[in-house]
C-alpha positions in Angstrom: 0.9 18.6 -3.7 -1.1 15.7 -5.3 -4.5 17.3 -4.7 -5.0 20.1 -6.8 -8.0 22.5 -6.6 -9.3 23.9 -9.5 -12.4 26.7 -9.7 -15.4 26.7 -12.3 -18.1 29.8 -12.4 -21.6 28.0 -11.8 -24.3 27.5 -13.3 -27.3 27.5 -10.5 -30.2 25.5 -11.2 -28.0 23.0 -13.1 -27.9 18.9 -12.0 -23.8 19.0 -10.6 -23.0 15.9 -12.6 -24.5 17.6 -15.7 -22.7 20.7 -15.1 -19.0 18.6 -14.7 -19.9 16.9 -18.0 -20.5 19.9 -19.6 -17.8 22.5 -18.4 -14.9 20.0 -17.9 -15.6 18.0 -21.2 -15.3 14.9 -19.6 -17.0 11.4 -19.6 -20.3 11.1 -17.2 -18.5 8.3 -15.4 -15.9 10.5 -14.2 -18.0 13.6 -13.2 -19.5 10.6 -11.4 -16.1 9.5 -9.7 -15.2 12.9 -8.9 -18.9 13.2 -6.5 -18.5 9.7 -5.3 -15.1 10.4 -3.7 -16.3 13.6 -2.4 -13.9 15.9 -4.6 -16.5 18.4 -5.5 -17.3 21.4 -3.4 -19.2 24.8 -3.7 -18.0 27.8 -2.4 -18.4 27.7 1.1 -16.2 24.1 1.4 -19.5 21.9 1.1 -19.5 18.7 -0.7 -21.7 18.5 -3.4 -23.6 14.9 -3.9 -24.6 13.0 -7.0 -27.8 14.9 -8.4 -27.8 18.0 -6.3 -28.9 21.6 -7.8 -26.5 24.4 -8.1 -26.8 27.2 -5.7 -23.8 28.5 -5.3 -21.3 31.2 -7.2 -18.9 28.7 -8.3 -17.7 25.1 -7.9 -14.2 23.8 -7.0 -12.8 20.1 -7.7 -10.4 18.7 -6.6 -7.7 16.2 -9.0 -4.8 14.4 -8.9 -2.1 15.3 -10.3 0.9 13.5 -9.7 4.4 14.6 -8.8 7.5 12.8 -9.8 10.6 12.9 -7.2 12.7 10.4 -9.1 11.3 7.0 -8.7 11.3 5.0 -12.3 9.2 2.3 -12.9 11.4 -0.7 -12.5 9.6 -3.2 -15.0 7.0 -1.8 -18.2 4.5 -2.9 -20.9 2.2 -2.2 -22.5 -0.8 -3.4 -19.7 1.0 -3.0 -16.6 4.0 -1.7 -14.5 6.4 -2.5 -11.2 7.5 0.4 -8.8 10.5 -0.7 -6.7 9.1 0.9 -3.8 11.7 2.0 -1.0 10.7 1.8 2.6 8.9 5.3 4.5 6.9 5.7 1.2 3.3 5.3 1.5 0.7 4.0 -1.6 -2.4 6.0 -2.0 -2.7 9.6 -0.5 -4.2 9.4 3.4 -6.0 12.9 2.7 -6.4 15.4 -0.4 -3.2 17.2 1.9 -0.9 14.3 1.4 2.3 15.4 0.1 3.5 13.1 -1.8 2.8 8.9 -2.8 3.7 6.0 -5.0 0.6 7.3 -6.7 2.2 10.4 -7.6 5.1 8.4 -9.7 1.8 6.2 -11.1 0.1 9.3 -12.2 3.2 11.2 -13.6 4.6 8.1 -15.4 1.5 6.7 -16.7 -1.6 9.0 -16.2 -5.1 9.3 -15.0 -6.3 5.7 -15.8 -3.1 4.2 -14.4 -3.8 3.0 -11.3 -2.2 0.6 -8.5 -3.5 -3.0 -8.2 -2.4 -3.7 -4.7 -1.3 -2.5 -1.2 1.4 -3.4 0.9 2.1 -1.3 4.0 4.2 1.7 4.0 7.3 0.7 5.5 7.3 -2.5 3.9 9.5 -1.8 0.6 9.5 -4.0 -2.6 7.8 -4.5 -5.6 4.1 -3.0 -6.3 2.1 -4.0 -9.8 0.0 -0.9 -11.7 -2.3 -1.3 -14.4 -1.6 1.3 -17.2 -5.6 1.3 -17.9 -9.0 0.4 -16.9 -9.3 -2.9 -18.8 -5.5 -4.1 -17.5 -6.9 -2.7 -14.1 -9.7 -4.8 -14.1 -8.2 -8.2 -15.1 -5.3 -7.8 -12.7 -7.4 -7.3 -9.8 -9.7 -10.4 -10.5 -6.1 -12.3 -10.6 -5.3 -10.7 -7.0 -8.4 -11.8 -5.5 -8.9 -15.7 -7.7 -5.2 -15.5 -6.1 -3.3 -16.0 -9.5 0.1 -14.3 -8.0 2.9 -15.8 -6.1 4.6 -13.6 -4.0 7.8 -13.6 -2.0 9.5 -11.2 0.5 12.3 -11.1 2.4 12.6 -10.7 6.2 15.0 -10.1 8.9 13.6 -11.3 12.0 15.4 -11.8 15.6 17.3 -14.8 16.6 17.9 -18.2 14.9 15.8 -20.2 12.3 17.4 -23.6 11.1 14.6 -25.4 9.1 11.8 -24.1 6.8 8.6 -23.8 8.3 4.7 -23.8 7.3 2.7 -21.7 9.5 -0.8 -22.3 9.4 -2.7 -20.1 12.0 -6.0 -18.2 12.2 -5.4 -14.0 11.9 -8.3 -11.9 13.7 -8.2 -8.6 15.3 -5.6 -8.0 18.0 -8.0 -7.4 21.9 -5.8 -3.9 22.0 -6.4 -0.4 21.9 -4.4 -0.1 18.7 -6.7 -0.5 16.2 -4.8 -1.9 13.1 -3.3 -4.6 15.3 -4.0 -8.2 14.5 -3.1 -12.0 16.0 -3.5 -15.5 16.1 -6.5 -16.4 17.4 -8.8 -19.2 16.8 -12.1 -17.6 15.6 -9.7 -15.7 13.3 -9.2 -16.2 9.1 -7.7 -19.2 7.6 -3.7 -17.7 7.4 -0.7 -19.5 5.9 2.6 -18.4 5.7 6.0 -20.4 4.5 9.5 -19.6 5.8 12.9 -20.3 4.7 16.1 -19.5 6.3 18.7 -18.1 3.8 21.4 -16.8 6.2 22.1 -16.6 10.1 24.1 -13.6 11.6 25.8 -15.0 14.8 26.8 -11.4 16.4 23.5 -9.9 15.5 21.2 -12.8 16.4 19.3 -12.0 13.1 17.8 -14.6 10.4 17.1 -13.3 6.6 14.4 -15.3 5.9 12.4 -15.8 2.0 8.7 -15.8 3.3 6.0 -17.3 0.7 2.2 -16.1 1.9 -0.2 -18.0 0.6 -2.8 -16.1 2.2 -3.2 -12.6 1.9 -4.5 -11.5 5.6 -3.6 -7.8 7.4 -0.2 -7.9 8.7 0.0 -11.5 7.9 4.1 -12.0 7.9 4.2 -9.2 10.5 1.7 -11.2 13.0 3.1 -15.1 12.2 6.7 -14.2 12.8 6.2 -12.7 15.8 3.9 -15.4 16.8 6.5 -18.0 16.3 9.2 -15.8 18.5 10.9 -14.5 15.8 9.5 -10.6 15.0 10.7 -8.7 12.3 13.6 -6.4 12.9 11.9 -2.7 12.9 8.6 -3.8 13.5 6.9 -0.8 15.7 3.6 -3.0 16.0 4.2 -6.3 16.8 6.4 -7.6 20.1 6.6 -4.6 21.3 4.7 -3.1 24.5 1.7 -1.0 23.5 2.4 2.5 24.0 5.7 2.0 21.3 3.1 1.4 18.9 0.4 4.4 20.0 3.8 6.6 20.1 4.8 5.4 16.4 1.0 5.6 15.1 0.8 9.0 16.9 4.0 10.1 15.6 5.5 10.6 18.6 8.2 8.0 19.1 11.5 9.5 18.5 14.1 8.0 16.4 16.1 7.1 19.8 13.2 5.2 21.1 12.3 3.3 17.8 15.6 2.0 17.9 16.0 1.5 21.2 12.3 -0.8 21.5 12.7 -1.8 17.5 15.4 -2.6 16.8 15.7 -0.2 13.7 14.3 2.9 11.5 12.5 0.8 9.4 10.3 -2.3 9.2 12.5 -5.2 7.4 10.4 -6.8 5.4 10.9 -6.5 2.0 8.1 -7.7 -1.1 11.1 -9.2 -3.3 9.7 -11.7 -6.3 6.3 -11.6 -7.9 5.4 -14.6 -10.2 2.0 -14.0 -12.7 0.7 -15.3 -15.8 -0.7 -12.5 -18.1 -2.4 -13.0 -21.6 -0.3 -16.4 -22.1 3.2 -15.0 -21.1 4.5 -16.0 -17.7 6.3 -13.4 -16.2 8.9 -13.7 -12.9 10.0 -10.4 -11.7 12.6 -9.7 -9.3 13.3 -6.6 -7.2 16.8 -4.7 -7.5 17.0 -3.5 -4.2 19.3 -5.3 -2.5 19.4 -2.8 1.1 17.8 -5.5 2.8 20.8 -7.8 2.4 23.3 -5.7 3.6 22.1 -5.8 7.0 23.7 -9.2 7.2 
């Protein structure tokens, strides 16, 4: 478990923050973190806020520790890291119950002020960039958003693409039910993606394609293939009929069915070449998994 609750004797009366400072030995600005992302309790299962008097008999937190199930960072230094992440695994915890995360690796490898710099989703494998501390953290994410990073993925997507391709479309929410569902639509973001073809398979009807975003929109690959005809093998969101997707979200679709409407088990899209410049050095990393590939 990555949550783990811990149990301190209280002190009523006492400001919570001051009483985390004190008994934990720790720095005021995490006592403060711990509050902010509600991971302090008293002992009937209440969370306790920023400033609020002790009344109870004890106090329980809870922390993250992480686990490690094998995965090995795939690039190091000194500032940051690069998880090869495989396909199924998600990023950050969904509740204090999740099982098990890339964080976990992050935490195990690296520790508490290691910290992941960017998402992509959780069936999407490939390359994912951690800071090893809050200064590295920091920078990294100011290069994410001035948009100092070029990425590349690979995707297999249905049927035939001869000639490299610039789509430049507007991505807003989807008009559907399914609430993470987005599309083209006119009043939507500014949304640029580039394709190019790199093999055809003839019996399959599939196209491995290198796809360059130069936007960074929700589901942006994932909503411009399909709107060009050409959906991503595995996709259980896009170009298929709405209750696939409620069933898959739901986790109710059965392996049968996700093959049967999908196409496959998992989403092929692959994050496969980050390119960054960090204090001076220019660095151009490439992932090693190679799965994607082999479907061809």
């Amino acid at each position: 478990m990555p949550f783990i609750v811990k149990r301190l004797d209280a002190q009523k009366g006492q400001n919570v923050q001051i009483f985390l400072y004190e008994t934990l030995g720790c720095t005021m600005a995490y006592a403060q973190r711990l509050l902010d992302r509600k991971r302090v309790y008293d002992d009937k299962g209440n969370i306790l806020q920023k400033a609020q008097k002790l009344s109870c008999e004890y106090v329980e937190y809870a922390v993250f520790e992480g686990e490690h199930r094998g995965l090995e960072p795939l690039f190091t230094t000194d500032d940051f890291a690069l998880f090869d992440k495989p396909s199924g695994m998600i990023v950050h915890p969904a509740t204090r119950f999740t099982p098990y995360c890339l964080l976990d690796e992050v935490k195990y490898h690296f520790g508490e002020d290691a910290n992941i710099t960017h998402r992509i989703d959780g069936e999407t494998s490939g390359l994912l960039l951690i800071s090893r501390d809050k200064y590295s953290e920091q920078v990294l994410k100011i290069m994410w958003d001035e948009k100092e990073f070029t990425k590349k993925y690979l995707a297999l997507v249905e049927g035939e693409i001869k000639d490299e391709l610039t789509i430049d479309k507007p991505i807003g929410k989807a008009d559907s039910f399914i609430r993470v569902k987005m599309k083209v639509r006119e009043d939507g973001k500014h949304s640029i993606t580039k394709i190019k073809p790199l093999k055809y398979n003839k019996q399959k009807d599939q196209t491995l394609l290198e796809v360059t975003p130069i936007t960074g929109r929700q589901h942006q690959i994932r909503v411009h293939l399909d709107f060009i005809g050409h959906r991503i093998v595995g996709d259980p969101i896009y170009g298929v009929e709405d209750w696939v997707s409620d069933d898959y979200l739901g986790r109710r679709l059965s392996d049968e069915d996700r093959v049967k409407h999908t196409g496959a088990m998992r989403l092929w899209l692959h994050a496969n070449y980050l390119e960054f410049r960090f204090h001076d050095r220019l660095y151009k990393i490439y992932s090693k998994n190679k799965e994607i590939y082999e479907q061809l």
